[in-house]
C-alpha positions as CSV (number, residue, x, y, z in Angstrom):
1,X,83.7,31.9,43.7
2,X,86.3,29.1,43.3
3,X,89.8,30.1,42.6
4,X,90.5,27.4,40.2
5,X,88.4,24.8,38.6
6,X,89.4,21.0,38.7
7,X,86.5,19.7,36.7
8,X,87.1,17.2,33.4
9,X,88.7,14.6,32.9
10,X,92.4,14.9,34.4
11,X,92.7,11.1,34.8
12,X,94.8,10.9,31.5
13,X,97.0,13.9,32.4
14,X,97.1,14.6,36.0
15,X,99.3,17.8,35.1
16,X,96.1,18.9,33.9
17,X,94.0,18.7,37.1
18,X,94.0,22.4,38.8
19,X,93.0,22.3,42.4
20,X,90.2,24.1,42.9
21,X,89.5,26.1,46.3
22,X,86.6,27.9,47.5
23,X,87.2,31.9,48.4
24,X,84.6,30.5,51.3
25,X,87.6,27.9,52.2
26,X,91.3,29.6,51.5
27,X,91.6,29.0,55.4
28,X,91.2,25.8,55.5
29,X,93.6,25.0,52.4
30,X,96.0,27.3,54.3
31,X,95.3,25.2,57.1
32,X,96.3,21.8,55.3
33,X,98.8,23.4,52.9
34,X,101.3,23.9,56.4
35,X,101.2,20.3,57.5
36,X,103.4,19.7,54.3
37,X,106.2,22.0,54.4
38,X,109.2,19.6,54.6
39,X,109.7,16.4,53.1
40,X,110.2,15.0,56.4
41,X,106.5,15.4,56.7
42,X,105.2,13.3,53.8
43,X,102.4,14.3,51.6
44,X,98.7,14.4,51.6
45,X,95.7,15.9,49.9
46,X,92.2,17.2,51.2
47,X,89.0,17.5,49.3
48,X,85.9,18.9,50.7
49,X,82.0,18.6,48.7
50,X,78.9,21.4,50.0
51,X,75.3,20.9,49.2
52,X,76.5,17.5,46.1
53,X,79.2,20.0,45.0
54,X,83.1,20.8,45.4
55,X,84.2,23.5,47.1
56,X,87.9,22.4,48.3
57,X,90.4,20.1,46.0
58,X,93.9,20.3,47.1
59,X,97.2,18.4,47.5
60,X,101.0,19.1,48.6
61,X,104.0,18.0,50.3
62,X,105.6,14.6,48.8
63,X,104.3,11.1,47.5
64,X,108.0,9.4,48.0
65,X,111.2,10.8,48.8
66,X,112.0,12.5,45.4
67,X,108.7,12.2,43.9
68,X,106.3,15.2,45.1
69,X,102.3,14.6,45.6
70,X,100.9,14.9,42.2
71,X,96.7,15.7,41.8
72,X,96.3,11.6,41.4
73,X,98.0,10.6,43.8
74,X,96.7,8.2,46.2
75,X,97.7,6.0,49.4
76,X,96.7,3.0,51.5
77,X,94.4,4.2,54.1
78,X,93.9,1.3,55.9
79,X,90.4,1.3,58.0
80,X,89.1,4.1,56.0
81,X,88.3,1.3,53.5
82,X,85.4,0.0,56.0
83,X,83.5,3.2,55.2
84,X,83.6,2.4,51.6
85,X,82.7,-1.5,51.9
86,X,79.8,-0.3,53.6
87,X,78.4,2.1,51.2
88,X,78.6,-0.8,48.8
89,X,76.5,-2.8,51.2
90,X,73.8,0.3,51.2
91,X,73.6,0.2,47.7
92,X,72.8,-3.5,47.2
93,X,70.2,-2.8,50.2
94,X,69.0,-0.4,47.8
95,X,68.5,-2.6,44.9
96,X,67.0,-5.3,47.1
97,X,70.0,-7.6,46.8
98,X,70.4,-7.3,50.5
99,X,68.7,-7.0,53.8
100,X,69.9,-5.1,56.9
101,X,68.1,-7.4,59.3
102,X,68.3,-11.1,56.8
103,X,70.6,-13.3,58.4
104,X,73.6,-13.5,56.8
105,X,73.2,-17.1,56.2
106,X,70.6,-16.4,53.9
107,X,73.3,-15.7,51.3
108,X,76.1,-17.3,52.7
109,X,74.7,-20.7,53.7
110,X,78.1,-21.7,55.4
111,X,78.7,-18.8,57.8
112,X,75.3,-19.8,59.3
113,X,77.8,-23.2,61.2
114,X,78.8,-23.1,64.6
115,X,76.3,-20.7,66.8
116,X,76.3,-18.0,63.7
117,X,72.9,-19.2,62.2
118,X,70.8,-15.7,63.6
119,X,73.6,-13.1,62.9
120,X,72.7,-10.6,61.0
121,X,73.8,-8.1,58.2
122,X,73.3,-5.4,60.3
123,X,74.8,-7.2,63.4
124,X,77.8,-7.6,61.0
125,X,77.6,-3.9,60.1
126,X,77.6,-2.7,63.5
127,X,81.2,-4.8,64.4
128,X,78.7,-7.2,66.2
129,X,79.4,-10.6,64.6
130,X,82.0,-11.5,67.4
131,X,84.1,-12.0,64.4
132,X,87.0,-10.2,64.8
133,X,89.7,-13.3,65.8
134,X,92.7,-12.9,63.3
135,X,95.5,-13.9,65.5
136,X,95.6,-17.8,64.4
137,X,92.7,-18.0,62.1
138,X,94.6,-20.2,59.8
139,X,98.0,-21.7,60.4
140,X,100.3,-19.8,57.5
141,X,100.0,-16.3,58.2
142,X,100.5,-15.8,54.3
143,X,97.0,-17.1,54.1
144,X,95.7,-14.2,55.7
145,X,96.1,-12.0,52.6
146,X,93.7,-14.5,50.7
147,X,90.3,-13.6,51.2
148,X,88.4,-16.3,50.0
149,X,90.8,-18.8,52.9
150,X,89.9,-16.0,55.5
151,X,86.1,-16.1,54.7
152,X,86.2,-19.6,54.9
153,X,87.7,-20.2,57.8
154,X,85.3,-17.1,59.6
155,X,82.2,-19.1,58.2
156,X,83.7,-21.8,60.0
157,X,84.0,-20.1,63.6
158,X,82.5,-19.7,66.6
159,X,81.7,-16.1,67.0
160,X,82.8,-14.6,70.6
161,X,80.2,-14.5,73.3
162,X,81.3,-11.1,74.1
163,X,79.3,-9.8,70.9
164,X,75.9,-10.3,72.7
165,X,77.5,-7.5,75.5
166,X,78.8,-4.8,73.3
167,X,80.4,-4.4,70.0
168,X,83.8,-5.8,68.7
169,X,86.1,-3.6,66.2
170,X,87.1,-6.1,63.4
171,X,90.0,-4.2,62.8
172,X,90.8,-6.7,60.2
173,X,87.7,-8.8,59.2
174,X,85.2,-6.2,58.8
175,X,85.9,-6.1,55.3
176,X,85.9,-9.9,54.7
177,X,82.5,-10.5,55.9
178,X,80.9,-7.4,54.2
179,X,83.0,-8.4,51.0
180,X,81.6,-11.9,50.9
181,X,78.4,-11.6,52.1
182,X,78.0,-8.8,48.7
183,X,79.8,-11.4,46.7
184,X,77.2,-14.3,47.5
185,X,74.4,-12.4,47.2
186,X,75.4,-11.2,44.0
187,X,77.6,-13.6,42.3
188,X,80.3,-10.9,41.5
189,X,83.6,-10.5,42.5
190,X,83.5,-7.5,45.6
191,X,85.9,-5.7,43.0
192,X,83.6,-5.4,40.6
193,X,80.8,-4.3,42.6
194,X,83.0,-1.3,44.1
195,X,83.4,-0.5,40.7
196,X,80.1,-1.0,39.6
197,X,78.3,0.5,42.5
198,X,80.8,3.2,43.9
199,X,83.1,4.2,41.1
200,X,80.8,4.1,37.8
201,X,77.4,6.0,39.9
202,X,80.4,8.2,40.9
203,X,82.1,9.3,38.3
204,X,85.2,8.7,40.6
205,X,87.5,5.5,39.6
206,X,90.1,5.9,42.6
207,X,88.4,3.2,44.8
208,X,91.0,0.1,45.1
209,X,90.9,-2.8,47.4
210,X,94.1,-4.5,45.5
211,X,96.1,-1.9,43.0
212,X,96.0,-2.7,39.6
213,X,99.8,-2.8,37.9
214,X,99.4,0.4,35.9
215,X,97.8,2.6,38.9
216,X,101.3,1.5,41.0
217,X,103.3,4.5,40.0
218,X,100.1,7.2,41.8
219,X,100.4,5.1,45.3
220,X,102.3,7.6,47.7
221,X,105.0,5.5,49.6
222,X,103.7,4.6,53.3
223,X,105.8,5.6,56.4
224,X,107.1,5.7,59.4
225,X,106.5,2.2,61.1
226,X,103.2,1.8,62.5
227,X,103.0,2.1,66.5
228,X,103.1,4.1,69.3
229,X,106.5,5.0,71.1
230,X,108.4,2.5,68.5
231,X,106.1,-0.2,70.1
232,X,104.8,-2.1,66.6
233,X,100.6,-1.6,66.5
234,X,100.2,-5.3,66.8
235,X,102.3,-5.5,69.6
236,X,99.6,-3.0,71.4
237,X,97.0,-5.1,73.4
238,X,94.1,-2.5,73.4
239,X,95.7,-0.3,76.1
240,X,92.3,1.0,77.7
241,X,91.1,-2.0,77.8
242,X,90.1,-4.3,81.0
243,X,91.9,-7.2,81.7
244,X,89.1,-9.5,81.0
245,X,89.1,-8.2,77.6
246,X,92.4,-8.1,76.1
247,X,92.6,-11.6,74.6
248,X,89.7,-10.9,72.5
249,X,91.8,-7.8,71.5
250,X,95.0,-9.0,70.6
251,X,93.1,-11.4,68.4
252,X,91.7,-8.7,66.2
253,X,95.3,-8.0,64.8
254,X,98.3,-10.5,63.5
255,X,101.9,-10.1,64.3
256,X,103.8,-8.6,61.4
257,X,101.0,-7.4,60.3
258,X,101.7,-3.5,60.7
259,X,105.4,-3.8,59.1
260,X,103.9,-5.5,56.1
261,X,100.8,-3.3,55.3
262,X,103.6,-0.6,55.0
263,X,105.4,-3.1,51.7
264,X,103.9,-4.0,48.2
265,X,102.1,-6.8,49.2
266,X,98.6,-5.1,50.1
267,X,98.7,-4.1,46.7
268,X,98.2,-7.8,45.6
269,X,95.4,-8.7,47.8
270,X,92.0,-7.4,48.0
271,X,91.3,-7.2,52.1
272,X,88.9,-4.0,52.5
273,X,88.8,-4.0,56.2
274,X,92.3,-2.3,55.8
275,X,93.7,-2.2,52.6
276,X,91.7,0.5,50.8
277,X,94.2,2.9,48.2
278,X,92.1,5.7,47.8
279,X,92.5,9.6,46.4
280,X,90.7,12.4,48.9
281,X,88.8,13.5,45.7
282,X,86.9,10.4,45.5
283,X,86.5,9.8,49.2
284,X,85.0,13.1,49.6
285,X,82.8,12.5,46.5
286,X,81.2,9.8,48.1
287,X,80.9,11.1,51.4
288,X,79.1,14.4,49.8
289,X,76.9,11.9,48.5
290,X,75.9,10.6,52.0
291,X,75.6,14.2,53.4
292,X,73.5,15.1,50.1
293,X,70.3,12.7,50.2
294,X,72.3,10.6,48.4
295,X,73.0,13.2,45.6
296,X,76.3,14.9,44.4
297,X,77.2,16.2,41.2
298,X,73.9,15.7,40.1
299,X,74.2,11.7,40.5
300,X,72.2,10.1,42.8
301,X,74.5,7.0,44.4
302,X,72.0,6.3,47.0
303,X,67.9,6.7,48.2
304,X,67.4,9.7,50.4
305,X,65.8,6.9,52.9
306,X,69.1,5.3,52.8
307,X,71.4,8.0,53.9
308,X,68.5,9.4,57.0
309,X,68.8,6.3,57.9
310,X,72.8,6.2,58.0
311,X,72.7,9.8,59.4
312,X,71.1,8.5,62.8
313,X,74.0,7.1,64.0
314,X,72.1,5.2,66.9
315,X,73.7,4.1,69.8
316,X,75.3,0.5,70.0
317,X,77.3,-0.4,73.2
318,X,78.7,1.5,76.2
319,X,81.9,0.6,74.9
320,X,83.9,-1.4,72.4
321,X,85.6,-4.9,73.7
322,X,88.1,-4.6,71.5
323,X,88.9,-1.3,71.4
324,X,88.5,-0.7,75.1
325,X,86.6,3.0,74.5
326,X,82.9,3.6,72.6
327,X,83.3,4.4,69.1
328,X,80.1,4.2,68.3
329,X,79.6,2.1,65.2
330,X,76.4,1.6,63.3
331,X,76.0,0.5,59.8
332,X,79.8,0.4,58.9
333,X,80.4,3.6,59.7
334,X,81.5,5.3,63.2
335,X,80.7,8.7,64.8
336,X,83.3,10.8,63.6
337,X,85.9,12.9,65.8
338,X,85.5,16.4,65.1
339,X,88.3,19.0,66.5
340,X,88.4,17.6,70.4
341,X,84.5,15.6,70.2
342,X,83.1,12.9,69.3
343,X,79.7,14.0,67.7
344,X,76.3,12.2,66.1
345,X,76.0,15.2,63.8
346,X,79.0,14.0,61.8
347,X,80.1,9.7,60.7
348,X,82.4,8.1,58.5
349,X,85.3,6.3,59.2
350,X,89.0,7.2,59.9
351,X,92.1,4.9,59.0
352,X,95.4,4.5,61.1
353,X,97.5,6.7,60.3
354,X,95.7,9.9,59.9
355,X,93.2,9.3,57.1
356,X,89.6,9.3,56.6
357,X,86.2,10.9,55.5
358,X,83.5,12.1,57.0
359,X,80.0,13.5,56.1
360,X,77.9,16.3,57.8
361,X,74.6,15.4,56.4
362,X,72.7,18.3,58.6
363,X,75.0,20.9,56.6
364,X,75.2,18.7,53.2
365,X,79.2,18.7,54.1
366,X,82.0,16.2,53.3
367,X,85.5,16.7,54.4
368,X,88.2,14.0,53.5
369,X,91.8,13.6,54.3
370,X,94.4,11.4,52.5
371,X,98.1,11.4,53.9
372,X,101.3,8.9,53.4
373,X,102.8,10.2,56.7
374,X,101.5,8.2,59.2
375,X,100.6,10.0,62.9
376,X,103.0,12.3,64.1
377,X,106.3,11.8,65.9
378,X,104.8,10.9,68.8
379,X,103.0,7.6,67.5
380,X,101.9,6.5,64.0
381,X,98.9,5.5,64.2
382,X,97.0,8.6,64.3
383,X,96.7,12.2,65.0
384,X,94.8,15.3,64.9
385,X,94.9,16.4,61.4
386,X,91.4,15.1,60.0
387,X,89.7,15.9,63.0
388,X,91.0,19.7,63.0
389,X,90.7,20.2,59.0
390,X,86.8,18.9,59.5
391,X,86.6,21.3,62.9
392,X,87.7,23.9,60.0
393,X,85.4,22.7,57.7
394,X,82.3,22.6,59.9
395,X,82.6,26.0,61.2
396,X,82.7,27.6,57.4
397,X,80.1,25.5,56.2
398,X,77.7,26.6,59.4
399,X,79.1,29.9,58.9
400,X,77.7,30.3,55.6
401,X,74.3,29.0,56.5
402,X,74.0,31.5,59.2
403,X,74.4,28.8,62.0
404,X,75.4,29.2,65.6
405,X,79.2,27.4,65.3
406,X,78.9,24.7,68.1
407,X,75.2,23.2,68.4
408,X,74.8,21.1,71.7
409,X,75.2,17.2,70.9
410,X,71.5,15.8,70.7
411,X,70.9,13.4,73.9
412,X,70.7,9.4,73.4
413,X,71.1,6.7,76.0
414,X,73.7,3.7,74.9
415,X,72.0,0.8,75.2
């Protein structure tokens, strides 16, 4: 039984939001409740759905330095914001709007220029577009927080050759392409479709790509400065990466790019490669959906063909040019790092930083993690604490289905 309830409204008041925690989960809340004993450490909450319902909603620690982590607070979570642009591409595949395998000149007749006439949605999906060039893309960098100058002058590109070899993170234009490809084929701003197609099926409004004025004073304060060993992130030229590689890598980022996404300007800007402000609530929400058939809370947000499908997580490339290591993308999601392992039981997608959500969909589970304390004092840009908390998770939720606590990974060749 639950030890407090968090259901009704609670947006009005968020004084009135309990958090709600599972007897089947205390340890995991005990778990996330000591990363956040000193303000030094920032704030964060955790929210975790079973079988379409919640079973863990929790929060602590500190939103800003005299401001403590309220039930609605929220924060950037940079790349965690892909997994989200993608579940609003699935539900327009739903509705017939879109096709995985159309090209995506079929609804964006401009993109198809420059050797990009057969790329596909699903090519795009799977970081596959040979996209990813940021570095230079348009000659004032201000331009690169304006997403319909970024789309333009992506449609306008050459995509890297590289892309027929492997995949290609777009770190930063993931979100572009998927948000204009939706916009085309729909005619609606990409805004309104995540409201539309995430947030109203949902229940759940906290989905922003660009913060609206009066949701400002719920964003937690982002810090420290993003990097590894006080070397800025876009300094970083994909450091297990081959030589051969690492000019399509350090294109995938900007300089002053990681300095800035810690300021107010994301906030203005609607970029949902990275820029995603998002509570754990509603992450989790939507991932319980995708570990569900498609069902949570008794709301069906997408076709139980529609989230097998996303649950095979199939193998894409030996490794990742930009990235220098296999992540294993496919569909806009990534095999997710659970404890120590990669696995194909578990996807979702993880932001710098520490953030991210992740669904089960063999144990109907979804676990996800939002923090305003980026990585750890070792470097920012990510750490352990999602993949342990789901590690957590996963061995209560097999626990009380009477499973054996570490399965061996199911076999597939990369191709």
């Amino acid at each position: 039984m639950p030890a407090a309830s968090t259901h009704g409204p609670g947006y009005e008041d968020a004084d009135a939001r309990t958090m709600l925690i599972d007897d089947r989960f205390t340890g995991l809340a005990a778990k996330f409740f000591g990363m956040f004993r000193r303000r030094n450490q920032g704030g964060g909450a955790l929210a975790v759905y079973l079988d379409g319902k919640p079973v863990l909603d929790v929060w602590a620690g500190w939103a800003d330095s005299d401001r403590r982590w309220r039930a609605d607070s929220m924060s950037l979570s940079y790349s965690t914001g892909k997994g989200v642009a993608a579940t609003v591409a699935h539900r327009l595949v739903d509705r017939g709007l879109l096709d995985l395998d159309a090209p995506v000149g079929d609804y964006w007749p401009d993109f198809a220029s420059n050797g990009k006439a057969d790329i596909t949605l699903r090519e795009v999906l799977n970081h596959r577009a040979g996209l990813q060039r940021i570095r230079g893309l348009l000659p004032d960098p201000r331009d690169l927080l304006n997403h319909d100058a970024v789309a333009a002058a992506m449609a306008a590109s050459a995509p890297d050759p590289l892309r027929l070899r492997a995949s290609g993170y777009h770190a930063i234009t993931f979100g572009t392409l998927v948000a204009e490809i939706a916009q085309r084929a729909t005619g609606r701003d990409f805004t309104d479709l995540v409201r539309s197609e995430l947030a109203g099926p949902l229940g759940e409004r906290d989905f922003f790509f660009g913060v609206p004025e009066r949701e400002r004073p719920r964003v937690a304060k982002l810090a420290p400065r993003l990097g590894i060993a006080r070397v800025p992130l876009d300094r970083l030229i994909a450091p297990f990466a081959p030589l051969q590689l690492m000019y399509a890598a350090r294109g995938a980022f900007y300089d002053g790019w990681a300095d800035m996404s810690l300021g107010t300007h994301p906030y203005d800007a609607m970029m949902p490669g990275w820029n995603g402000v998002f509570t754990a609530r509603a992450l989790a929400k939507m991932y319980g959906a995708i570990a569900n058939d498609g069902m949570v809370d008794g709301r069906r947000l997408l076709r139980a063909e529609s989230t097998r499908r996303i649950a095979e997580m199939p193998p894409n490339s030996r490794y990742d040019y930009v990235l220098g290591a296999p992540p294993h993308f496919a569909l806009g999601y990534h095999r997710a790092i659970v404890g120590p392992r990669v696995t194909r039981r578990a996807l979702g997608h993880f932001g710098i930083g520490g953030s991210g959500g992740i669904a089960f969909p063999g144990l109907g589970l979804s676990v996800a993690f939002v923090t305003n304390h980026l990585g750890n004092h070792a470097m920012s840009v990510g750490d352990a604490r999602l993949p342990m908390l789901a590690a957590c998770a996963e061995r209560i939720a097999r626990t009380a289905r009477g499973r054996d606590p570490i399965p061996a990974e199911p076999e597939a060749a990369a191709s």
